[in-house]
C-alpha positions, 0 to 999 in steps of 0.5 A, a space after each residue: 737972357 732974352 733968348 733963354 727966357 722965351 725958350 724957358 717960356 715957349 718949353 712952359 706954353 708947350 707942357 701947358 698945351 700938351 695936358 690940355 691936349 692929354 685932358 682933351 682926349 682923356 675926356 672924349 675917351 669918358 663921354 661915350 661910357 658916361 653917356 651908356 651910363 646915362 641913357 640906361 633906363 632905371 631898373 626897378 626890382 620888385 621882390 613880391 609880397 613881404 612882412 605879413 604876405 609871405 605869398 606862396 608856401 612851398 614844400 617843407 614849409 618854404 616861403 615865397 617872399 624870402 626867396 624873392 627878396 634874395 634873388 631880388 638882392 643879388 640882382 641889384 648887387 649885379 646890376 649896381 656893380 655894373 653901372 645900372 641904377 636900381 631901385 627896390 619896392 623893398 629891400 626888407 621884409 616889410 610889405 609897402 602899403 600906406 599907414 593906417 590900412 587895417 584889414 588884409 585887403 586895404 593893405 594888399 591894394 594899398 602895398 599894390 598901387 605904392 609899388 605901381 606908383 613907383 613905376 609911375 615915378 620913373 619913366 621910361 624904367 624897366 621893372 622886372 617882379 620877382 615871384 615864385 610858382 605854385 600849383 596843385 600837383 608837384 609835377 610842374 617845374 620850371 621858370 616862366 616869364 609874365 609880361 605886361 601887355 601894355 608895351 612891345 618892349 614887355 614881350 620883347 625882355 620877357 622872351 629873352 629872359 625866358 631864352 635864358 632860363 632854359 639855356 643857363 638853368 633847365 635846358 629842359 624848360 619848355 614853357 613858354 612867355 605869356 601876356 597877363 591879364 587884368 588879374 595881375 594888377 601891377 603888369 596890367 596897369 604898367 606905364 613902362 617896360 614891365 615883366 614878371 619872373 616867376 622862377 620856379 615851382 615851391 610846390 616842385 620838391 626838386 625844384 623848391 630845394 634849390 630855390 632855396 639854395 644861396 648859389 642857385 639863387 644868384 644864379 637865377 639873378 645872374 641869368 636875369 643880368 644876363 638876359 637884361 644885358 642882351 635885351 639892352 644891347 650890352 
């Protein structure tokens, strides 16, 4: 009975170190994606303008902060799907300025430095803005990419994204990355990795008919994706 007992046993201490074992290396498969998921900066996605600042106003009467929050949308879908943590300046149309702000400027400056005050919140985040182009003549076209001049890692995502731009929607986009100035206040004054999408020109026909298309639109969020994911080392 000794005999079958300590064999009963031993048979039970084994079973019991082979899971742990078996959880062991089950664990130390995790912790590399667990750790890729927590050294991922935040992504903050500001769709430009809302509510009552509809930002540009196209052909046909297209306005600009609709396209942007679309875009804006799929992007954090892509983004969340795959790990990321995002956070939106809005997820609505609404504008962001403070309670009690009553003229156009108080709510401008307001919506501007809550949206700054963001970024400030999240450091080490990367914020990509997404805005759509306009200009006096129909003839311009094209995505461009706006970086802030306050960090290389700005110029660097912005050169990437515009690489993407050409490859995966207009190979005939030849523009090129720029640095802003104190004109675009929120690129300017950006603590953290910052830069800003202008996706097309409203006041291109061709170009504002697609920026209004659902399947361009995601397409416009998954180059975006895309160039993050390389700018990231993914």
């Amino acid at each position: 009975m000794k005999t079958r007992s300590f064999y009963v046993n031993s048979m039970i201490l084994l079973t019991v170190l082979m899971i742990l074992l078996g959880s062991f290396y089950k664990l130390e498969e995790a912790i590399p994606t667990s750790l890729s998921r927590l050294s991922r900066p935040t992504i903050i996605l500001d769709a430009g303008h809302g509510g009552e600042d509809g930002g540009a106003v196209g052909v046909d009467g297209i306005i600009e902060k609709d396209i942007n929050l679309s875009i804006a949308q799929n992007l954090r879908d892509l983004l969340v799907m795959n790990g990321y943590t995002v956070v939106m300046t809005r997820d609505s149309d609404t504008a962001i300025y403070d309670p009690g702000m009553e003229t156009l400027r108080e709510k401008k400056v307001s919506d501007l430095e809550n949206r700054l005050e963001l970024m400030k919140e999240y450091p080490g985040s990367i914020f990509i803005s997404i805005h759509q182009n306009q200009f006096g003549s129909p003839i311009y076209s094209g995505t461009q990419v706006f970086y802030s001049p306050n960090s290389q890692t700005s110029q660097e995502l912005a050169q990437i994204i515009q690489e993407h731009a050409k490859a995966d929607l207009d190979e005939e986009n030849n523009r090129t990355i720029k640095e802003v100035g104190d004109e675009i206040y929120l690129l300017w004054n950006a603590p953290t990795t910052a830069v800003m999408v202008e996706c097309g020109f409203l006041s291109n026909p061709d170009e504002a008919h697609k920026l209004v298309d659902a399947d361009y639109q995601k397409r416009v969020a998954f180059m975006i994706f895309d160039s993050l994911n390389e700018y990231l080392g993914g």
